[in-house]
N, C-alpha and C positions, 0 to 999 in steps of 0.2 A: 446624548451627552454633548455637551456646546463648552463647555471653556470652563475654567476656575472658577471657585463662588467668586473670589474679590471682582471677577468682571461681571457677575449677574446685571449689574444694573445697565452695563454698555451694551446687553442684547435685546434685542426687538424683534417679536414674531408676530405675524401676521396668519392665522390659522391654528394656532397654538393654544392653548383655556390659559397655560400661566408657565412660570420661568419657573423650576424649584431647584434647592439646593441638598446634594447627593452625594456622599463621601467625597465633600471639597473639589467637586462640577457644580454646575448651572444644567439641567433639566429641563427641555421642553418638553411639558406633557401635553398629548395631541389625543383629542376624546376620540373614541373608536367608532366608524361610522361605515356603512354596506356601501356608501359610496367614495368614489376616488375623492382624496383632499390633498387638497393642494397647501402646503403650510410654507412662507419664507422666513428665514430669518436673517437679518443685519448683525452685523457682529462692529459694534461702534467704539473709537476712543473718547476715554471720558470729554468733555469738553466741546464734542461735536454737535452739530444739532442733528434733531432725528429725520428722517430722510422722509418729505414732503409725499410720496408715492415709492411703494416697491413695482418692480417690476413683472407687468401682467402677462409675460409670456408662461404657458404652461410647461414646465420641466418635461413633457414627450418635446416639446421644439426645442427648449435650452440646450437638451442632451443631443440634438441632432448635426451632425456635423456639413455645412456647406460648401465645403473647399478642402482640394485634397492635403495633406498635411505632411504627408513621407514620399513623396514622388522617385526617393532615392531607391537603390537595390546594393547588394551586395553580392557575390559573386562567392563561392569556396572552392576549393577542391578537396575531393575528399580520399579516403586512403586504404584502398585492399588489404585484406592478412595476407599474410607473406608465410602465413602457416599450412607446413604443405604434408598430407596421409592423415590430417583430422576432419570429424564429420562436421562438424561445426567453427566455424571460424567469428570472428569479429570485423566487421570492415566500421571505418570510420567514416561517418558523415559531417564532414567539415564545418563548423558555427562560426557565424559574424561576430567573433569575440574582439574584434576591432571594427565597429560601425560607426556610422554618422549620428545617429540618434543617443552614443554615448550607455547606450545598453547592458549591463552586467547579464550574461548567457547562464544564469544557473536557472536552465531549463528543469521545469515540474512536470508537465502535461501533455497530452498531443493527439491527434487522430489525422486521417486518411478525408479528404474531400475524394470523390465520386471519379474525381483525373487522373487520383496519383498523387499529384501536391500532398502536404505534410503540412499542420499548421498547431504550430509549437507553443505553450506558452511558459513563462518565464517565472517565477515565483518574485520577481522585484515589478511583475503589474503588466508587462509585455507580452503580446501575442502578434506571431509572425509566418509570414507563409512560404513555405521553403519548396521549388521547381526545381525539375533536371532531376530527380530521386530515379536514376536508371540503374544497370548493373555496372558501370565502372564509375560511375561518381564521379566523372571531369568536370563539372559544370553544374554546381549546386548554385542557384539563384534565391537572393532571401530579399525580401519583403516586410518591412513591420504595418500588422495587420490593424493594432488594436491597441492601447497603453491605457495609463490611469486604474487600473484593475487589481484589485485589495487583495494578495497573497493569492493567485491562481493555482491551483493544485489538482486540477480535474477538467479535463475537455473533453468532447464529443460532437464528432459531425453528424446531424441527426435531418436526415432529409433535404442534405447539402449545408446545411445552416450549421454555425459554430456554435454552442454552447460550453458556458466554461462556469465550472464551479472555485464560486473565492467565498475569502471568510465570512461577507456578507451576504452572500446569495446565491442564487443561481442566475448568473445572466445570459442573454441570447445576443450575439454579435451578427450583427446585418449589415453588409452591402448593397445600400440600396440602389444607389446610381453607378455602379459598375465598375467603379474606379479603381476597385483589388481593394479598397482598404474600409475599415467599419465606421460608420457613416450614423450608425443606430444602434444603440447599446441600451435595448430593453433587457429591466428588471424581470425577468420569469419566473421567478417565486425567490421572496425573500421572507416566508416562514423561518426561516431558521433565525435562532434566539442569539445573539453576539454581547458578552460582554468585555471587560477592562483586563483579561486574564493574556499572557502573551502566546500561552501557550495550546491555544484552540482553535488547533489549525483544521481546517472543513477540509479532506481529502477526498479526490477520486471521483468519477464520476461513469455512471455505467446506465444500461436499458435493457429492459426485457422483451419477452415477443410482445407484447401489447402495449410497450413503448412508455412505462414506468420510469424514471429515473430513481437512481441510486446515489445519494452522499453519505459519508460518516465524518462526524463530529468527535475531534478529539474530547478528553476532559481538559479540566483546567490546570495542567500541570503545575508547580508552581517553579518560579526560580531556583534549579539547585537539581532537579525533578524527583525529591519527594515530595506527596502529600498532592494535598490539592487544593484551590483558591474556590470561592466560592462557588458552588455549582445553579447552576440555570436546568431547564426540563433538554435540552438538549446537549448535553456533554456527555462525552463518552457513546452517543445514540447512533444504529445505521436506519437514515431517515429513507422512506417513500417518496416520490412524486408525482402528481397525476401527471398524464401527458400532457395535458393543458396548463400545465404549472399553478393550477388555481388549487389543489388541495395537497397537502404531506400528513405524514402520520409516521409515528415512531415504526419500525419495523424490528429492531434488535435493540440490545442495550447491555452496558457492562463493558465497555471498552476502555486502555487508557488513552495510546497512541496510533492508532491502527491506520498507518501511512498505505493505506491500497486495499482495492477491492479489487474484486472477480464475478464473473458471473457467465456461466456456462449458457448454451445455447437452447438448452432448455429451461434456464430460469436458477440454477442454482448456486446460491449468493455462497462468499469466502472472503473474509477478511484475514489479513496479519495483524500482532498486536507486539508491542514495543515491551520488554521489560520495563519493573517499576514497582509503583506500590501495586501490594495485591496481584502483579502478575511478574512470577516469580524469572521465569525466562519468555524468550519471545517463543509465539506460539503460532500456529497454523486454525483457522474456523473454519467446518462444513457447519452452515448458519441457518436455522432454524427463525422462522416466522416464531417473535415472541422470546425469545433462545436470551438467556443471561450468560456472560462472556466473561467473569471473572473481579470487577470492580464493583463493590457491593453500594459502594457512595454513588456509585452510576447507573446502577439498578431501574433506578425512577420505579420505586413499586414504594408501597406504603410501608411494607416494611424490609428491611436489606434481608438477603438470601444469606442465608447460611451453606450453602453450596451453589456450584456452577456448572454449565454445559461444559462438558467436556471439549478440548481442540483437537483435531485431526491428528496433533501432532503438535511438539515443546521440539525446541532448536536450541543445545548447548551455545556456549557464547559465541566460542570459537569459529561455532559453522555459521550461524546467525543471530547477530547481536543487536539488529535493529530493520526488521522486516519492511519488506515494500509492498507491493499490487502480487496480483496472481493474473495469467493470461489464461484460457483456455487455447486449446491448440485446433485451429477450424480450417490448416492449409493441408492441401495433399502434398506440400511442394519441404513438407520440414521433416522427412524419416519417418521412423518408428511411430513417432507421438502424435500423430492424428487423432484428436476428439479425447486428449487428454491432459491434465493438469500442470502447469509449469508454477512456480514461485520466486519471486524477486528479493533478493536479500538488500536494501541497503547499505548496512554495513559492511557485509564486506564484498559488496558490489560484485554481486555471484546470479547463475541464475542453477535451479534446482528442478528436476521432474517428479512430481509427486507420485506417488505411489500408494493409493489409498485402499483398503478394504472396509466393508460394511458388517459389522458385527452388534450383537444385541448385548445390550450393557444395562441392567436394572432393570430387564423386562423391554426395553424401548431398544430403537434402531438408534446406533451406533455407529460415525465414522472413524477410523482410527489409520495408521500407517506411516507412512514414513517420506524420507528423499532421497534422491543420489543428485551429487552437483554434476552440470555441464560441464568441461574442460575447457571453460570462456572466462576471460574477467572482462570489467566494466569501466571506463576512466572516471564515473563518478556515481553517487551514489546510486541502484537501480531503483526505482519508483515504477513507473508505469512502461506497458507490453503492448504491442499492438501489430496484428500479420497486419500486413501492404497487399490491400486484393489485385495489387497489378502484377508483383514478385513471387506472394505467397513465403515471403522470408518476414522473422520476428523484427520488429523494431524496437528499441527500448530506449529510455531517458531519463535524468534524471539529475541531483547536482550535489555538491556537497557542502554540510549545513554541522549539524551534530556529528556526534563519532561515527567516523566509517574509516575506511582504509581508501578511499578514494582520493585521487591525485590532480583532478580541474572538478572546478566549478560548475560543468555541466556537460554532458553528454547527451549526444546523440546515434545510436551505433544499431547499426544492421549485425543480426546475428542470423548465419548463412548455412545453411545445408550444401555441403560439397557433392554427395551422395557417395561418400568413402564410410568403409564399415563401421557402422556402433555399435561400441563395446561396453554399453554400461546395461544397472541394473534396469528394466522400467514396470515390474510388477513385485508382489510384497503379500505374503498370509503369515498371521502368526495361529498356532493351532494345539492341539494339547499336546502334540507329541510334535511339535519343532517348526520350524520357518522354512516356509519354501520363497524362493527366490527365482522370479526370471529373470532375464537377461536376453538384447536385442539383437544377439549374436551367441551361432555354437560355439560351445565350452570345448575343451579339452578332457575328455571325460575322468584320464589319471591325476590329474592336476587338482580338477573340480571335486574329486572324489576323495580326495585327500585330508581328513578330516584335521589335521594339524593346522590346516590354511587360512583356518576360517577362525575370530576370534571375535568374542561377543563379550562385551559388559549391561548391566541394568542397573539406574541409579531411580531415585526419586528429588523431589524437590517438595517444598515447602510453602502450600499456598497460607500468604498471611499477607499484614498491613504493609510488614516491612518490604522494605526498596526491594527486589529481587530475592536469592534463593540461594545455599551453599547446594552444593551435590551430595545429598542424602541416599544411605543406603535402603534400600530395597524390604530390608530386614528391621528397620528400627521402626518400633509406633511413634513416637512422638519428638520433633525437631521444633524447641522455639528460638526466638531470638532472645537475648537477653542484654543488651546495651541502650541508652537511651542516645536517638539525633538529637541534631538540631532543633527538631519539629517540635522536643518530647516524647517523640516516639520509638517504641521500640523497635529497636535496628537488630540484623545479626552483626556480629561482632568479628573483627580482621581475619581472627585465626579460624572463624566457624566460615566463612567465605573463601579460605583458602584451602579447607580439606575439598577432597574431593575422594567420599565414600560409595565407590565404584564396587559391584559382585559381581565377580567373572564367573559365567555360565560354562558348562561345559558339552562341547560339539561331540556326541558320541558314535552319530558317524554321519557321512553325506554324501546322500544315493541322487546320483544324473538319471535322468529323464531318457527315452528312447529317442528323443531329437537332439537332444543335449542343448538345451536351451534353459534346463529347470533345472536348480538342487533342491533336494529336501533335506533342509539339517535337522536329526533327531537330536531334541535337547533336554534331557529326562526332567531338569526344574527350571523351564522356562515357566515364568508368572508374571500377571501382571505390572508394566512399569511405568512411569511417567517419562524414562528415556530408555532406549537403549543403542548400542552404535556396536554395528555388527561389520568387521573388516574381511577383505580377504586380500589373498594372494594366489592365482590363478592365474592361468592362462585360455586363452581363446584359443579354439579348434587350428587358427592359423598358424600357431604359434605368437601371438604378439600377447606380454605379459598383462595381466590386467591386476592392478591396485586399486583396494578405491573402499569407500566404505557407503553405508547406509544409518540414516540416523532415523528412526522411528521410537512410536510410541503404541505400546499394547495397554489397553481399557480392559479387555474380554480373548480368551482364546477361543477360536473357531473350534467346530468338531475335527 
């Protein structure tokens, strides 16, 4: 797409069959050929003459950079928690939010070079490379690595080399003559389909042991974020890619916004997904090769699903209103959670330890479960997670855009194992005769046992067209909307968004475990739910009070 029709006649391509004209663009359409073509085009004011020769360098030289371009650095200090008897703290890693190159810092992306360095990139096109990442942070050094670069949302150091996923591609960022900064900015697979929508933003970006990449493709949100603008075979898609960037292939589909991916160390893919049309609240994906994820316009099947794969796990607003990435946990150096799930909240800029169980739902394997949040916040939105193989502490980043509760434009912040005792939930079974809970630290066994403590509700929600979902009871068959938007569509209506038809279960009693690490709450009509949020009030073995809750989601009860 080249410019307005009224300028069709002032463009000139060379390599192109013809100019056409496309909902009020100019079009150059380029015939499809197994070899590399090369096409230019002049973008001319009327009155000009047309230009004698284009110029016959090939675009691998155009794109090559021959002199260095940022020889500058900047310097940060960055800033310890000051928070003292908790397991996890926050330390700040200081951003050139005042630099030379005039850079807005709402950092997207990031990964770990082979030294330690950190090499960040920026969602306004910038990627940078940040030294001095040690345990007191005096002396953080930055570097702009890379720019020009179309919404970056996804990086990866993959056998030293950068790779960074934007909304046009996937490209590979090369230094070739040594200078710190990218010199070569090859296209490495631009399979992905891009149109005129604003809201199809290409997220995240990950690898498996055989060295596969990972993107997902928003839909086409539209202004307002109901509904959806024209769809292309890649919206809403979690795409494949060969390691040689030469071939992709859809691998999931049904997504609206799904800001972050995961993928564990043996291969197992998780997405987040954003409330909206069709997904009533945000949700949690253990992701299935093939697997539809709740957007029926997103499907890409011949004909739209009348149901969907179920998610891990649905997040009231309150807890998570606009989900990020998921990390796996692969340091010995972060507690309890070795070689298990963590979740990025976005909005409200939280980080979460999952807690899943594997259950059978329709005859088929089934993941379900729940979370308990970390006692950390974030200064901007969280998006993406990533351990430091030098510290073995979590890294996280991210910036703020849409609704969150975050307070700067971008973040970058070390979340730190002190090795001071945890006290939260990090295991989860729901069963026909009640919920058993662990917990990373002994209970107080009277406290724990105390069946008053513990207080549990179950709601449902309402998958449909309309934006989001009121909090539906457990109890009722059928919840529609009944108001027409903007779209034409039917919407729920203020007062149906603003009940919240909650059934409190009842704790009949809860029996500790012989190490006191376990409760088992008997709950005689615990059943099936799309939420539930289970409280307590207890204390630890030490005496230090513990509050806190659990938000999960039952598919199926265990035996």
């Amino acid at each position: 797409m080249l410019g307005k029709s009224a300028d069709a006649a002032r463009i000139v391509t060379l390599g192109a069959s013809k100019v056409d004209q496309l909902d009020g663009h100019a079009v150059a359409r380029i015939d499809g050929s197994k070899d590399v073509t090369t096409v230019r085009i002049a973008y001319l004011p009327l009155g000009v003459p047309l230009p004698q020769a284009f110029d016959t360098d090939l675009p691998s030289k155009l794109l090559k950079v021959t002199k260095t371009l940022w020889p500058e650095t900047v310097e940060t200090v960055g800033k310890l928690s000051d928070k003292a008897g908790e397991p996890y703290v926050v330390d700040d890693v200081g951003l050139p939010v005042i630099n030379p190159w005039k850079a807005p810092m709402f950092t997207s992306a990031f990964d770990f070079l082979p030294d330690g360095r950190a090499v960040i990139a920026t969602f306004h096109g910038d990627v940078f490379i940040a030294s001095g990442i040690d345990d007191k942070l005096e002396k953080v050094t930055w570097r702009r690595f890379a720019a020009g670069l179309y919404h970056p949302l996804g990086l990866m150091v993959v056998n030293g080399e950068v790779l960074v996923t934007c909304r046009d591609g996937l490209w590979k960022l090369r230094d070739t003559d040594g200078d710190g900064e990218c010199d070569t900015y090859e296209a490495f697979n631009f399979d992905l389909m891009v149109t005129k929508s604003f809201h199809e933003f290409t997220f995240d970006l990950q690898t498996d042991l055989a060295g596969n990449f990972y993107v997902i493709k928003a839909g086409p949100v539209r202004k307002g974020g109901r509904g959806f603008d024209e769809i292309c075979d890649h919206h809403g898609a979690l795409l494949k890619i060969s390691p040689d960037g030469k071939k992709s292939e859809l691998f999931a589909s049904g997504f609206r916004a799904p800001n972050g991916i995961g993928i564990s160390p043996t291969g197992q893919l998780t997405t987040g997904d954003n409330e909206g049309t069709w997904t009533p609240v945000c949700r949690l994906n253990w992701v299935k090769q093939g697997g539809f994820y709740g957007v029926p316009p997103l499907a890409h099947r011949e004909t739209e699903p009348t149901d969907y794969d179920r998610p891990l796990c649905w997040f009231p607003k309150d807890v998570d209103n606009s989900s990020g990435g998921q990390v796996w946990v692969t340091s010995d150096k972060f507690g309890p959670w070795k070689d298990r799930l963590l979740h990025l909240s976005y909005g409200t800029c939280s980080l979460f330890g999952v807690l899943p169980q594997e259950v059978t739902f329709n005859g088929q394997p089934q993941m379900q479960g729940g979370v308990a949040r970390f006692n950390v916040d974030f200064g901007s939105g969280a998006m993406r997670a990533r351990f430091n193989p030098k510290d073995g502490q979590l890294y996280v980043t991210g910036l703020r855009g849409w609704q969150t509760t975050a307070t700067q434009n971008g973040c970058f912040q070390r979340v730190r194992y002190t090795g001071a005792a945890t006290r939260m939930p990090i295991a989860l079974a729901a069963t026909k005769k009640g919920i058993k809970l662990d917990f990373a630290c002994e209970l107080d066994a009277k406290a724990a046992a105390d069946a008053g403590n513990w207080n549990i509700e179950v709601w449902n929600y309402v998958w449909s067209a309309a934006y989001g979902s009121p909090d539906v009871s457990t109890l009722e068959t059928k919840v529609a909307a009944t108001e027409l938007g903007n779209d034409g569509k039917l919407q729920f209506s203020k007062s149906q968004m603003s009940e919240r038809k909650h059934d409190p279960l009842t704790v009949k009693s809860a029996t500790v475990s012989a190490d006191r690490r376990s409760v088992f709450l008997e709950i005689p009509d615990l059943r099936p739910a799309m939420q539930m949020q289970l409280k307590y009030e207890i204390k630890a073995a030490d005496g230090v009070e513990l509050r806190g809750q659990v938000i999960n989601t039952i598919h199926a009860l265990a035996e």
